[in-house]
CHARMM-style PDB file with segment names, atoms N, HN, CA, C and O in Angstrom:
ATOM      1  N   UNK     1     -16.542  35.898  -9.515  1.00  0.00      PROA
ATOM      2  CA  UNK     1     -15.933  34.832 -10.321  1.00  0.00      PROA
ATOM      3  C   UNK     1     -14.653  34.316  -9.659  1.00  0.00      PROA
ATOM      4  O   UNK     1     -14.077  33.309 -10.071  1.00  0.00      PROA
ATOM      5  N   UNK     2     -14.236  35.032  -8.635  1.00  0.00      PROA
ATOM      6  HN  UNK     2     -14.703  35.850  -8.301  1.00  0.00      PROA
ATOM      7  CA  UNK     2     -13.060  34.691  -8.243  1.00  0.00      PROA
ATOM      8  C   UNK     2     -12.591  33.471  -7.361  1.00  0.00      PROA
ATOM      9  O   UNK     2     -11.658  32.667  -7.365  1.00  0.00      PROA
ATOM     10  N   UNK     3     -14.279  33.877  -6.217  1.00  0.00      PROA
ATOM     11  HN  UNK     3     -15.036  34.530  -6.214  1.00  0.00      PROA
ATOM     12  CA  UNK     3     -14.904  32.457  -5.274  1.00  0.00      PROA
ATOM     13  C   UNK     3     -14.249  31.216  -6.241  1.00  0.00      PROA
ATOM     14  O   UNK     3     -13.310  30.420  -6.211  1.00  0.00      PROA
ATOM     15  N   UNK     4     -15.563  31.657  -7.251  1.00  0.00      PROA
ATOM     16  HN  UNK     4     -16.326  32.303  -7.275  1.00  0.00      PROA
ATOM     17  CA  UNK     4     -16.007  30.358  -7.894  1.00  0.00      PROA
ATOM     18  C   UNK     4     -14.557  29.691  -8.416  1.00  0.00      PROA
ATOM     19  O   UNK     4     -14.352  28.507  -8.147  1.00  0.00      PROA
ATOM     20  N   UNK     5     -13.632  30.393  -9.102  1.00  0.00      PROA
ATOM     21  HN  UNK     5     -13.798  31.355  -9.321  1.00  0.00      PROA
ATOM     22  CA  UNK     5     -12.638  29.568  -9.556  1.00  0.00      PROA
ATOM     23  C   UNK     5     -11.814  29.298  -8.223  1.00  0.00      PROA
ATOM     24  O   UNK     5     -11.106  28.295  -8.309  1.00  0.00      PROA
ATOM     25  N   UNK     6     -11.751  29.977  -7.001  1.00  0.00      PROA
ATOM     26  HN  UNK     6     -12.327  30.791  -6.932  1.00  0.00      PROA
ATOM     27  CA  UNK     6     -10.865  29.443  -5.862  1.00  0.00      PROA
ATOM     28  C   UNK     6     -11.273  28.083  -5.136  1.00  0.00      PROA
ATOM     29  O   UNK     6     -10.554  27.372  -4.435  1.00  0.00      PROA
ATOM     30  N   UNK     7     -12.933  27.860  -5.564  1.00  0.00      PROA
ATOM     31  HN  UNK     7     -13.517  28.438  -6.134  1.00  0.00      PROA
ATOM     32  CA  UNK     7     -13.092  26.989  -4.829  1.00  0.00      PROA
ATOM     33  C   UNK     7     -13.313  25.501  -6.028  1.00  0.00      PROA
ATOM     34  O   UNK     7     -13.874  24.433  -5.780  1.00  0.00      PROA
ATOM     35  N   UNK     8     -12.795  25.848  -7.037  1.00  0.00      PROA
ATOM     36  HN  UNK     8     -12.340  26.715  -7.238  1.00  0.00      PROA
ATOM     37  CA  UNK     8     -12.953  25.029  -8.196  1.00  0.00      PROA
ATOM     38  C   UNK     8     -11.712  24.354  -7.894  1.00  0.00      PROA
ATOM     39  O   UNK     8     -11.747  23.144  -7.671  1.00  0.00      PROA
ATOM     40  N   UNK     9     -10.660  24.961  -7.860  1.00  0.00      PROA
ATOM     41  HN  UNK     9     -10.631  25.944  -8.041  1.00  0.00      PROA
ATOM     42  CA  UNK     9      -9.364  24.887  -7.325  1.00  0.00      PROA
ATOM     43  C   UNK     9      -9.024  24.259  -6.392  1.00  0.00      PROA
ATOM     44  O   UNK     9      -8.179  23.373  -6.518  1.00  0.00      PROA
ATOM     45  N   UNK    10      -9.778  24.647  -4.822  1.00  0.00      PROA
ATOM     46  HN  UNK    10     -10.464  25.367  -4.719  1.00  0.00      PROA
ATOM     47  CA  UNK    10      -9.476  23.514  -4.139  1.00  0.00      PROA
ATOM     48  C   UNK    10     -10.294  22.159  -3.882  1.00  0.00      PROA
ATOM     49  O   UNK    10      -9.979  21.173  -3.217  1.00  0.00      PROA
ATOM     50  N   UNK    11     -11.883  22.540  -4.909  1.00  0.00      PROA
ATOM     51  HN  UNK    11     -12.139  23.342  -5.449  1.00  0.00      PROA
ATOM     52  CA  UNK    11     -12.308  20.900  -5.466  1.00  0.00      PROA
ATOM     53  C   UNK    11     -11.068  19.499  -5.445  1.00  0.00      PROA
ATOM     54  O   UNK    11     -10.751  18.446  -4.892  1.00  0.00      PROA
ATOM     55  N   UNK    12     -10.639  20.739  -6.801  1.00  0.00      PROA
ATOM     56  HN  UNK    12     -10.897  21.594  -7.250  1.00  0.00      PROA
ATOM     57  CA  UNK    12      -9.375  19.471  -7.378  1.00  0.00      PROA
ATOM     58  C   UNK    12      -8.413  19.070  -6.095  1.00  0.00      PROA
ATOM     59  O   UNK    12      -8.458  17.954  -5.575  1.00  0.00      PROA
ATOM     60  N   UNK    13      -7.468  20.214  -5.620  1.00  0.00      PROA
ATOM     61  HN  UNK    13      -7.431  21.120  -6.042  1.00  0.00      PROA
ATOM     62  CA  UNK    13      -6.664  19.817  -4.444  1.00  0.00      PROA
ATOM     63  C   UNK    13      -7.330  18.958  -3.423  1.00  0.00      PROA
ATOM     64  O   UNK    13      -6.644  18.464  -2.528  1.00  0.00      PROA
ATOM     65  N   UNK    14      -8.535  18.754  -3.481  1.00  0.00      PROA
ATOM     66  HN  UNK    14      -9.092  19.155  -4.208  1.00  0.00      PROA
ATOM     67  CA  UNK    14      -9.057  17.657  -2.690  1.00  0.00      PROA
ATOM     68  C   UNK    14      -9.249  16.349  -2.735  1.00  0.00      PROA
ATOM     69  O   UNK    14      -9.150  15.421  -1.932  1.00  0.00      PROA
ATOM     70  N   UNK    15      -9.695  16.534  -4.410  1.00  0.00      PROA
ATOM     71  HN  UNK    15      -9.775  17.287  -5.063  1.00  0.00      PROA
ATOM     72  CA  UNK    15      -9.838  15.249  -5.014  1.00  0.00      PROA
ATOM     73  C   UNK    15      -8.406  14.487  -5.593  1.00  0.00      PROA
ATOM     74  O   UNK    15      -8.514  13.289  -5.855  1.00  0.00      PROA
ATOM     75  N   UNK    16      -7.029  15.163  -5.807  1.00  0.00      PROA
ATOM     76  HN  UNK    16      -6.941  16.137  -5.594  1.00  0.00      PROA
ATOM     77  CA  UNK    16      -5.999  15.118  -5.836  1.00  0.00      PROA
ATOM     78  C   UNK    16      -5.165  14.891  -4.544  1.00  0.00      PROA
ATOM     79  O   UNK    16      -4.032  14.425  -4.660  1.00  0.00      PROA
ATOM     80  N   UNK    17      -5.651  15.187  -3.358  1.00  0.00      PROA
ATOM     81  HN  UNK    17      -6.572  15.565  -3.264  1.00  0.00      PROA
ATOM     82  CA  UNK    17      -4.903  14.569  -2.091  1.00  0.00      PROA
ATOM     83  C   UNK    17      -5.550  13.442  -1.475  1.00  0.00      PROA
ATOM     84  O   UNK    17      -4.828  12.712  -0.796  1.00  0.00      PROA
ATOM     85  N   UNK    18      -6.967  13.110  -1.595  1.00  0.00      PROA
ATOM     86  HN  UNK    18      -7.554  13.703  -2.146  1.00  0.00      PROA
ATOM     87  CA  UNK    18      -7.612  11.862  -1.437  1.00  0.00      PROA
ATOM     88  C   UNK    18      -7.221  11.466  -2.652  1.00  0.00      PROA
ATOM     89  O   UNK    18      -6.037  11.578  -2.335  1.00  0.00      PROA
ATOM     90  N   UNK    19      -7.157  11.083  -3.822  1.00  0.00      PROA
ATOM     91  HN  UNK    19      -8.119  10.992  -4.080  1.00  0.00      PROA
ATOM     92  CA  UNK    19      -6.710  10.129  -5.250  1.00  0.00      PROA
ATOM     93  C   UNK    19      -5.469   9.505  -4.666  1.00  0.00      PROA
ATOM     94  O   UNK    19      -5.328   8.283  -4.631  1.00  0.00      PROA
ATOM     95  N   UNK    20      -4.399  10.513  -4.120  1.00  0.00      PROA
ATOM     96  HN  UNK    20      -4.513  11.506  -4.148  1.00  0.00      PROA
ATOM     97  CA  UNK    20      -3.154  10.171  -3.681  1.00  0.00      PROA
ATOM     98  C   UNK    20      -2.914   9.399  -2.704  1.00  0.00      PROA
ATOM     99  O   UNK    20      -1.931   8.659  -2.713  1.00  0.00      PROA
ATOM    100  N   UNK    21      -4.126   9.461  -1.289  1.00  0.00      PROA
ATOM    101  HN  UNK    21      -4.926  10.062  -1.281  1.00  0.00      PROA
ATOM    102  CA  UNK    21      -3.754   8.881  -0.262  1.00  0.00      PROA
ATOM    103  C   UNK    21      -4.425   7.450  -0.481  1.00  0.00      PROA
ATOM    104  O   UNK    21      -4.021   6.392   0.002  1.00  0.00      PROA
ATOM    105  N   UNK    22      -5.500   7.628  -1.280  1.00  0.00      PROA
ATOM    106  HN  UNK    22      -5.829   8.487  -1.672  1.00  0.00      PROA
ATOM    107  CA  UNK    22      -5.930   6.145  -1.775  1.00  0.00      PROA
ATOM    108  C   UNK    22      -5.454   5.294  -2.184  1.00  0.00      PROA
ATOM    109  O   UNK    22      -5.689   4.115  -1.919  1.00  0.00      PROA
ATOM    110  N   UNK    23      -4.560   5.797  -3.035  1.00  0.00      PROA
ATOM    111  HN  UNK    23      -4.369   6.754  -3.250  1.00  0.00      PROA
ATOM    112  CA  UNK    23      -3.273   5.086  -3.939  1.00  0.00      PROA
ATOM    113  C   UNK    23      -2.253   5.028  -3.065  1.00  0.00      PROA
ATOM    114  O   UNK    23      -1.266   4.585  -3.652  1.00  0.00      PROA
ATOM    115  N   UNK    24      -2.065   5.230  -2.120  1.00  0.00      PROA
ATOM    116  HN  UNK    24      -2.866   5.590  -1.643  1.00  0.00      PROA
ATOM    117  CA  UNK    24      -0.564   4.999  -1.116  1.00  0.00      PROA
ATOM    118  C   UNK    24      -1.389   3.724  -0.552  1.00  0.00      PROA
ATOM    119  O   UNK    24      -1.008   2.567  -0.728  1.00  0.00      PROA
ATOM    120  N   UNK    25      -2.615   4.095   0.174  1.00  0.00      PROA
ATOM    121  HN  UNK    25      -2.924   5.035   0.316  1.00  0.00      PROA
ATOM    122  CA  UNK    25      -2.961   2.846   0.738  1.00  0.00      PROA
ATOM    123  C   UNK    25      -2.925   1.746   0.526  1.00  0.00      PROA
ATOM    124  O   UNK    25      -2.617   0.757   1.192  1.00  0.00      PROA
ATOM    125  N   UNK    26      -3.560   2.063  -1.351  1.00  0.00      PROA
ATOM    126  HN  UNK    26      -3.810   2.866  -1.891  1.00  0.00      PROA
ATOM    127  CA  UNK    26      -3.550   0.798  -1.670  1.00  0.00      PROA
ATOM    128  C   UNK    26      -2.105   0.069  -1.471  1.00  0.00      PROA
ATOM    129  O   UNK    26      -1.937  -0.963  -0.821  1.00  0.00      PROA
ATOM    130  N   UNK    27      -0.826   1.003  -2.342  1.00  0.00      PROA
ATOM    131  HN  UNK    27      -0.963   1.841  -2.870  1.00  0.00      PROA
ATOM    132  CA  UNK    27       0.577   0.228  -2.288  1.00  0.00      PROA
ATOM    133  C   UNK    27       0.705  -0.268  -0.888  1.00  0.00      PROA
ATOM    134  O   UNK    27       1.289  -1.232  -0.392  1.00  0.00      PROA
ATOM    135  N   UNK    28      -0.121   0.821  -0.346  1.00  0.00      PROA
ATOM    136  HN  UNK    28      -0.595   1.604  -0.748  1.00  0.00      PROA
ATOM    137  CA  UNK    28       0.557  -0.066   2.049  1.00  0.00      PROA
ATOM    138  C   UNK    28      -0.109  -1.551   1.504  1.00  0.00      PROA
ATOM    139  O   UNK    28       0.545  -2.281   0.759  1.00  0.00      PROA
ATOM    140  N   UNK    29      -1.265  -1.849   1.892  1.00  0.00      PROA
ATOM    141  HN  UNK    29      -1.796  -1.256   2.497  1.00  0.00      PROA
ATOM    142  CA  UNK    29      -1.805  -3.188   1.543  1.00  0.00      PROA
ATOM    143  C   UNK    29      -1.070  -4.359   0.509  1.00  0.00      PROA
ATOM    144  O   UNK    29      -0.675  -5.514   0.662  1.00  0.00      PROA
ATOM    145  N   UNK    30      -1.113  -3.551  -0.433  1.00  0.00      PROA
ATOM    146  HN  UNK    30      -1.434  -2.612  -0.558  1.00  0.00      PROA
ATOM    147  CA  UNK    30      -0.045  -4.485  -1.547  1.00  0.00      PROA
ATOM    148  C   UNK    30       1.359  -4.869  -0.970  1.00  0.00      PROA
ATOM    149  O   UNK    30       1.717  -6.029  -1.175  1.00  0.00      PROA
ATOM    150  N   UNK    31       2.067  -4.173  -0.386  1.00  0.00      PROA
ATOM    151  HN  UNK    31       1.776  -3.231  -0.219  1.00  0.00      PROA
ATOM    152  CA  UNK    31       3.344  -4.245   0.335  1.00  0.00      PROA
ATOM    153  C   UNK    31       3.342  -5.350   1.389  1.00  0.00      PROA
ATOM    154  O   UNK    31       4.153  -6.276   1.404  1.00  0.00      PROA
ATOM    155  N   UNK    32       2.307  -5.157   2.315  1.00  0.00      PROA
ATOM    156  HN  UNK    32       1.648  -4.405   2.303  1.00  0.00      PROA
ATOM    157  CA  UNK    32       1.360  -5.697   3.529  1.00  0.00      PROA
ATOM    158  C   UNK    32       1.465  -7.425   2.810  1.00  0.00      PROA
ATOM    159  O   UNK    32       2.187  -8.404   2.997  1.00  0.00      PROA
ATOM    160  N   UNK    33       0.632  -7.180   2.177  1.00  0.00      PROA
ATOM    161  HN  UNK    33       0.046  -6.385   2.025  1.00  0.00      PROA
ATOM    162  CA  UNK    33       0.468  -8.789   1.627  1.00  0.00      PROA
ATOM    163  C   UNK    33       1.807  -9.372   1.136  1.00  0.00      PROA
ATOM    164  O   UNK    33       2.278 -10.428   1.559  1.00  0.00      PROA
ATOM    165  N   UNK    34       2.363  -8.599   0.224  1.00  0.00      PROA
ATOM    166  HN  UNK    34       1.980  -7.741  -0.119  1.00  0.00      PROA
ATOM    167  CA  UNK    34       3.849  -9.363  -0.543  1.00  0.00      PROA
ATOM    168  C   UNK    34       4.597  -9.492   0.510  1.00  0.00      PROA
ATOM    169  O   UNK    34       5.656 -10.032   0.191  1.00  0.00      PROA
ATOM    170  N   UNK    35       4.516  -9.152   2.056  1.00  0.00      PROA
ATOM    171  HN  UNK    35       3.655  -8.713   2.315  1.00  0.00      PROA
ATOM    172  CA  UNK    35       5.559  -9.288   3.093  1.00  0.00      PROA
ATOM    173  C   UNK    35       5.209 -10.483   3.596  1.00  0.00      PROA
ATOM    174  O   UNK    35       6.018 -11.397   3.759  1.00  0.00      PROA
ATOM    175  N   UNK    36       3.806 -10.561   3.914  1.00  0.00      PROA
ATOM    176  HN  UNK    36       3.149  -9.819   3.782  1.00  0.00      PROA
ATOM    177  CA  UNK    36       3.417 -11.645   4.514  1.00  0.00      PROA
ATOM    178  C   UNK    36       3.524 -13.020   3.144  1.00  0.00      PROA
ATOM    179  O   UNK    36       3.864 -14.185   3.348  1.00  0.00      PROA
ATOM    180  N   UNK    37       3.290 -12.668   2.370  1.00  0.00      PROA
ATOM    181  HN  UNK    37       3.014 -11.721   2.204  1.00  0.00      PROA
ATOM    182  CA  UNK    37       3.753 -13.924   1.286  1.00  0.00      PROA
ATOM    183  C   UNK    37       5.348 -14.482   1.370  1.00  0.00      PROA
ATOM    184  O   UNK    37       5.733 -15.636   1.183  1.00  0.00      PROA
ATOM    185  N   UNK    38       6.040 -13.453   1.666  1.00  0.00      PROA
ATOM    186  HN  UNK    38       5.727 -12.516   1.818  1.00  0.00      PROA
ATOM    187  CA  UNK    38       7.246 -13.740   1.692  1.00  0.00      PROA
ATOM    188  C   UNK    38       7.779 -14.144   3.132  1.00  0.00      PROA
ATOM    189  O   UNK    38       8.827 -14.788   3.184  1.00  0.00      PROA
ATOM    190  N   UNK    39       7.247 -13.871   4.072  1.00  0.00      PROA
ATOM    191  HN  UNK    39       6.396 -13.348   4.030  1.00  0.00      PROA
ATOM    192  CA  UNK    39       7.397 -14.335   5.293  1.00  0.00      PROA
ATOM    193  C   UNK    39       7.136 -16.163   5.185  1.00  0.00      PROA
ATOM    194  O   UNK    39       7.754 -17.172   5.525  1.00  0.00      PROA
ATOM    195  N   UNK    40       5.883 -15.844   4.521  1.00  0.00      PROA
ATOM    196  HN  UNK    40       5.380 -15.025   4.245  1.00  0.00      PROA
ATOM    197  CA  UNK    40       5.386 -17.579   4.952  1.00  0.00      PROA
ATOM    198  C   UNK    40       6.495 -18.437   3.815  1.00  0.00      PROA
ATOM    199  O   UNK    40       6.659 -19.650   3.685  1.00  0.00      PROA
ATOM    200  N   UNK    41       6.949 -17.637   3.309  1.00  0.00      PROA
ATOM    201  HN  UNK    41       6.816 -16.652   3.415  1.00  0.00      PROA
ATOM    202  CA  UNK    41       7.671 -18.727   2.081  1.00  0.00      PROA
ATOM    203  C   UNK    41       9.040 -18.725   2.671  1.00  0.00      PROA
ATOM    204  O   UNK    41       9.764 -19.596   2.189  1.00  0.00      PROA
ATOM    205  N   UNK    42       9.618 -17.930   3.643  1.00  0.00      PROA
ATOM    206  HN  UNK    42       9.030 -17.223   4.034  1.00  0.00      PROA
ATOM    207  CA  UNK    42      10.451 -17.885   4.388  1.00  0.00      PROA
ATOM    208  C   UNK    42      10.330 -19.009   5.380  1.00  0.00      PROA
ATOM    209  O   UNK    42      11.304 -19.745   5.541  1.00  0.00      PROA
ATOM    210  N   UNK    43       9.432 -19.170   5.931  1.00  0.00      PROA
ATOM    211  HN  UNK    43       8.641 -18.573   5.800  1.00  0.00      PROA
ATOM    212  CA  UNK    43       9.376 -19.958   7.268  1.00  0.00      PROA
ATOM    213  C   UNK    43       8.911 -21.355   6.330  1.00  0.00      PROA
ATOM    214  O   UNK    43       8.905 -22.276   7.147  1.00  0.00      PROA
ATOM    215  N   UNK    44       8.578 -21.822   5.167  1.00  0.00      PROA
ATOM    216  HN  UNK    44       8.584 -21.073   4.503  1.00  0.00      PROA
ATOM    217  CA  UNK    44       8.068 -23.042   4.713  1.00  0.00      PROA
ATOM    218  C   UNK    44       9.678 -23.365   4.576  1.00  0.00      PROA
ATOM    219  O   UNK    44       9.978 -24.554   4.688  1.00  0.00      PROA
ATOM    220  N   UNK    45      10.746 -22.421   4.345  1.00  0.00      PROA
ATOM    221  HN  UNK    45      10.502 -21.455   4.254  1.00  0.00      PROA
ATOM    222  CA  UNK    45      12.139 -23.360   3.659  1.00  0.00      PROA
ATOM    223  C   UNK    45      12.459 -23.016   4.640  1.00  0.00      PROA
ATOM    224  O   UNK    45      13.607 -22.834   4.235  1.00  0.00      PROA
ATOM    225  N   UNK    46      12.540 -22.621   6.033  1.00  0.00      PROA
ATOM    226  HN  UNK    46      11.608 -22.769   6.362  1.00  0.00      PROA
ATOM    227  CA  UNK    46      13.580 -22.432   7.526  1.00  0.00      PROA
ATOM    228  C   UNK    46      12.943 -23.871   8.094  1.00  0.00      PROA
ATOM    229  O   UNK    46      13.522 -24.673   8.826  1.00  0.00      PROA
ATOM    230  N   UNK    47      11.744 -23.962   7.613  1.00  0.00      PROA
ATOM    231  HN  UNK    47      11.273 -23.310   7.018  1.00  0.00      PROA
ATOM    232  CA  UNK    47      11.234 -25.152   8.278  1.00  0.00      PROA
ATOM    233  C   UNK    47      11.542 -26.607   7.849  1.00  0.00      PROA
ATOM    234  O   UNK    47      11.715 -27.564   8.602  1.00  0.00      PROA
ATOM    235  N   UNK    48      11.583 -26.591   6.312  1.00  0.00      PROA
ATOM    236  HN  UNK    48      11.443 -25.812   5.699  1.00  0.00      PROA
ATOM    237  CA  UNK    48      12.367 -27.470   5.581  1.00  0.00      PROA
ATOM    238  C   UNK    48      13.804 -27.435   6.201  1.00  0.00      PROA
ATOM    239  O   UNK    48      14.150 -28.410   6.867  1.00  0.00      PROA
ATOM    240  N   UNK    49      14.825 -26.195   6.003  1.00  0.00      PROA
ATOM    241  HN  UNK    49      14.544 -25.403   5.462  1.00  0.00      PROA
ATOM    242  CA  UNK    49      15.960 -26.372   6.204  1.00  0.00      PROA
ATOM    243  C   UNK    49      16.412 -27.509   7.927  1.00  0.00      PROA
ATOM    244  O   UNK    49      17.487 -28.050   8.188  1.00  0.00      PROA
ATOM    245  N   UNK    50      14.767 -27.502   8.982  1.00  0.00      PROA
ATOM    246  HN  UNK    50      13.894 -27.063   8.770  1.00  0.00      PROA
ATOM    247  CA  UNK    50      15.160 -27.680  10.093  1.00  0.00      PROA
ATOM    248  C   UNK    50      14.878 -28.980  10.375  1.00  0.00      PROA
ATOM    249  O   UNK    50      15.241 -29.518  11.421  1.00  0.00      PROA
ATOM    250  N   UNK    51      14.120 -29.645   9.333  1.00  0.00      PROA
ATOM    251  HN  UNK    51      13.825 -29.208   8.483  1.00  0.00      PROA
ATOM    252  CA  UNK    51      13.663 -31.049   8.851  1.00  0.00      PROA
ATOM    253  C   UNK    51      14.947 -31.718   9.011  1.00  0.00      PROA
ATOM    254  O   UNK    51      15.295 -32.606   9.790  1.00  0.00      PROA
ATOM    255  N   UNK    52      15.899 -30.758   7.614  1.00  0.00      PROA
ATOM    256  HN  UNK    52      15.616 -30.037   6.982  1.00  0.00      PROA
ATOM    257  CA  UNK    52      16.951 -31.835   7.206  1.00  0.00      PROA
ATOM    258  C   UNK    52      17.941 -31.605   8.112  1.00  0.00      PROA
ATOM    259  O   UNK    52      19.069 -32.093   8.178  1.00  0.00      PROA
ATOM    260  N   UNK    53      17.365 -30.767   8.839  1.00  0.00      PROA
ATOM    261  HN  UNK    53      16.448 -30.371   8.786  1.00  0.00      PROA
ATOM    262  CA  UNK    53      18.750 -30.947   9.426  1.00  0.00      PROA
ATOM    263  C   UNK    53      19.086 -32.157  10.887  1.00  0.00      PROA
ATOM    264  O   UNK    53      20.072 -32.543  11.515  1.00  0.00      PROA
ATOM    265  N   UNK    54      17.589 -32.398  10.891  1.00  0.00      PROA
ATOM    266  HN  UNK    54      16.788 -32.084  10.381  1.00  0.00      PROA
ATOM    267  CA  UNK    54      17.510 -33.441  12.141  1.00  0.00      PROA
ATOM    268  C   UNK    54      17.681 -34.810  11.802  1.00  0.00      PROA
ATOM    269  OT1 UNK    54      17.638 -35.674  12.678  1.00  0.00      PROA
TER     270      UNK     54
END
């Protein structure tokens, strides 16, 4: 019985360190995108700012 609950145990620790790294990924990607959103909205008003300034 002892197997059985040790390896019940590290079931979970498995399914609990993949749950986790899935969920980081996802935030990398989410991060990933809101940078690049903010980049391009960066360069639409540097680009404006370089309009007016000519």
């Amino acid at each position: 019985t002892n197997l059985i609950k040790a390896n019940k145990g590290d079931i979970l620790l498995i399914k609990l360190k993949t749950f986790l790294i899935f969920t980081q990924y996802l935030n990398y990607t989410k991060i990933q995108e809101n940078l690049g959103l903010l980049r391009k909205e960066l360069v639409l008003k540097l680009g404006k700012t370089d309009k007016q300034k000519t």
